[in-house]
C-alpha positions in Angstrom: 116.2 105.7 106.0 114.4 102.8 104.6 111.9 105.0 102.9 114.4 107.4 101.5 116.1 104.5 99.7 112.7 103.2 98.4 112.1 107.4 97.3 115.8 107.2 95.5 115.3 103.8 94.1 112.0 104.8 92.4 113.2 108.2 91.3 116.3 106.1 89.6 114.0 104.1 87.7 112.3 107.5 86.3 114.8 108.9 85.4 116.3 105.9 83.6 112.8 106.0 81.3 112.5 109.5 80.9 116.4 110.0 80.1 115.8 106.7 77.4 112.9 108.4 75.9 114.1 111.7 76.0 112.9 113.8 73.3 116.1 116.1 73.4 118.6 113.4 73.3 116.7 112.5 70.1 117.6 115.4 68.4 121.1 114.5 67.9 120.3 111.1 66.3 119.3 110.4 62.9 116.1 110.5 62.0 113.9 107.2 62.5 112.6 105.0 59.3 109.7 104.0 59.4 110.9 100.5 60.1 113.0 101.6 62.7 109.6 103.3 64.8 108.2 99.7 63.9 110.8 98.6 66.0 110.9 101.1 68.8 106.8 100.5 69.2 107.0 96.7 69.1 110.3 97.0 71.1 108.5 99.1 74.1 105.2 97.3 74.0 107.3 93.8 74.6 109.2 95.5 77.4 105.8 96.3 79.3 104.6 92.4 78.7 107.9 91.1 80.6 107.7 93.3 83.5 104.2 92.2 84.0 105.8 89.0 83.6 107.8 89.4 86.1 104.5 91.1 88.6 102.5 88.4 87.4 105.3 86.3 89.2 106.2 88.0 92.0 103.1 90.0 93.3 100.5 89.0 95.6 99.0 92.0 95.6 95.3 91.8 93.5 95.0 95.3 91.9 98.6 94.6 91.0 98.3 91.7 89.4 95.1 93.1 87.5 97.2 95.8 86.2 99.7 93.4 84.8 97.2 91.4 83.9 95.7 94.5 81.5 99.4 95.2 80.7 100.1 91.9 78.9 96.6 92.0 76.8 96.7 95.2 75.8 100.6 95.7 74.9 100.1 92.1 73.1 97.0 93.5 71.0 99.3 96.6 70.0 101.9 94.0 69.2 99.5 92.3 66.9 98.4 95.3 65.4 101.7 96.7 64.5 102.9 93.2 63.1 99.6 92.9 60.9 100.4 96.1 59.5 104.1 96.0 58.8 103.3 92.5 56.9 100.6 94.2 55.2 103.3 96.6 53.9 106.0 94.7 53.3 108.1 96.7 56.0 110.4 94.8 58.2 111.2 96.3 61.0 114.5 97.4 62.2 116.5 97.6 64.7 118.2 101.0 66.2 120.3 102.9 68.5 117.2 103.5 70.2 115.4 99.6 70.7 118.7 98.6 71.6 119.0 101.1 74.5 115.5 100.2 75.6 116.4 96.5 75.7 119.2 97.3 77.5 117.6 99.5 80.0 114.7 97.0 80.6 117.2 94.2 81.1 118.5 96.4 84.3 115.1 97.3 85.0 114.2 93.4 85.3 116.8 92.7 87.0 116.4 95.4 89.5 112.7 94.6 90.2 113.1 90.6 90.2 115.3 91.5 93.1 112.3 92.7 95.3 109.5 90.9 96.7 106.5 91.6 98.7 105.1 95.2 99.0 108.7 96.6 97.7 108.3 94.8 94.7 104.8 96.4 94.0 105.9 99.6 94.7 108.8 99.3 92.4 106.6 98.0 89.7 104.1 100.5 89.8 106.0 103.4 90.2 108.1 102.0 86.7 105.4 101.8 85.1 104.1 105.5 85.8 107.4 106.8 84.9 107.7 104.0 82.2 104.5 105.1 80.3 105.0 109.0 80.5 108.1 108.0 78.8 106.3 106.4 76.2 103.8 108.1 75.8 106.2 111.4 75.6 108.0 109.6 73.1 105.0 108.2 70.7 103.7 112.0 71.1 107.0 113.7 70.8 108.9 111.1 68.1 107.3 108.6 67.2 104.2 110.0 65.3 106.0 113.5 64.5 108.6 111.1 62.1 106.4 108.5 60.6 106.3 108.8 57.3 103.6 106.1 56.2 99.6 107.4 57.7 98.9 103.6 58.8 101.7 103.4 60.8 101.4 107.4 62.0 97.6 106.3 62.2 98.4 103.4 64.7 100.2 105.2 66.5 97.7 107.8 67.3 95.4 104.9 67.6 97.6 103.7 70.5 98.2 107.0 72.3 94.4 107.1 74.4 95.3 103.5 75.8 98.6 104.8 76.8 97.3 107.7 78.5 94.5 105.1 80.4 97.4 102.8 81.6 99.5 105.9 83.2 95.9 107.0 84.5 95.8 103.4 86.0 99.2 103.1 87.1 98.8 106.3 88.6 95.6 104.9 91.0 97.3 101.9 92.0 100.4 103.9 92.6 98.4 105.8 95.1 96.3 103.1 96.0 100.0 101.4 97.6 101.2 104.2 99.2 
């Protein structure tokens, strides 16, 4: 029983990222700005800082707190980047239906794992961030760079898809590393 609400808990957490970054439920929005992907890539990048936040708080566990450890550089560099460039442009960016729904989301999210300690909490981590970069990187794939308009910003994005792709590829090896 104990397993099979671990199994349900993770599953709820997937399919609360993969429903936020669905590229179907996109469809039926408008299309992004420019300044509003500015804010959706900043937005998603912070989100990934504070839950290793939170692991760097909570987890004993080394190859855990490595990943978050990587987590916080690496979203933080993107960060950075993103903020050089939309100050380099004059581009503000701005919020939308979609940062405020990943705020939201993450808010639950934190909550939810801050709750857990010990090995449940590492398992709850890792297994969010799996589902949490497929998400992402589905969306920066799927919405993201398809509807930027300006070639640095579609550029950076690109730029930012490989790293994206190596953190699930991590997350995925401490994921099985836990079980």
């Amino acid at each position: 029983m104990k397993n099979f609400k671990k199994l349900v808990y993770s599953s709820m957490i997937a399919l609360a990222f993969i429903t936020v970054f669905n590229i179907d439920s996109f469809a039926q929005n408008p299309k992004l700005t420019d300044p509003e992907i500015a804010s959706v890539a900043v937005t998603a990048n912070q989100i990934d800082i504070d839950y290793a936040v939170i692991a760097k708080e909570k987890s004993k566990n080394a190859e855990v707190l490595k990943f978050a450890e990587t987590m916080t550089n690496d979203h933080k560099a993107v960060i950075a980047q993103a903020v050089a460039l939309v100050t380099r442009l004059k581009v503000t960016p701005k919020g939308n239906a979609v940062s405020q729904k990943l705020l939201s989301d993450a808010a639950e999210t934190g909550k939810a794992l801050r709750a857990k300690s010990g090995k449940a909490f590492d398992k709850a981590y890792i297994d969010n961030e799996v589902a949490y970069h497929k998400a992402v990187i589905a969306a920066v794939s799927g919405l993201l760079i398809p509807q930027s308009q300006n070639a640095e910003l579609k550029g950076l994005l690109e730029k930012v898809l490989p790293a994206l792709n190596t953190h699930l590829a991590h997350a995925e090896m401490v994921q099985k590393d836990l079980k």
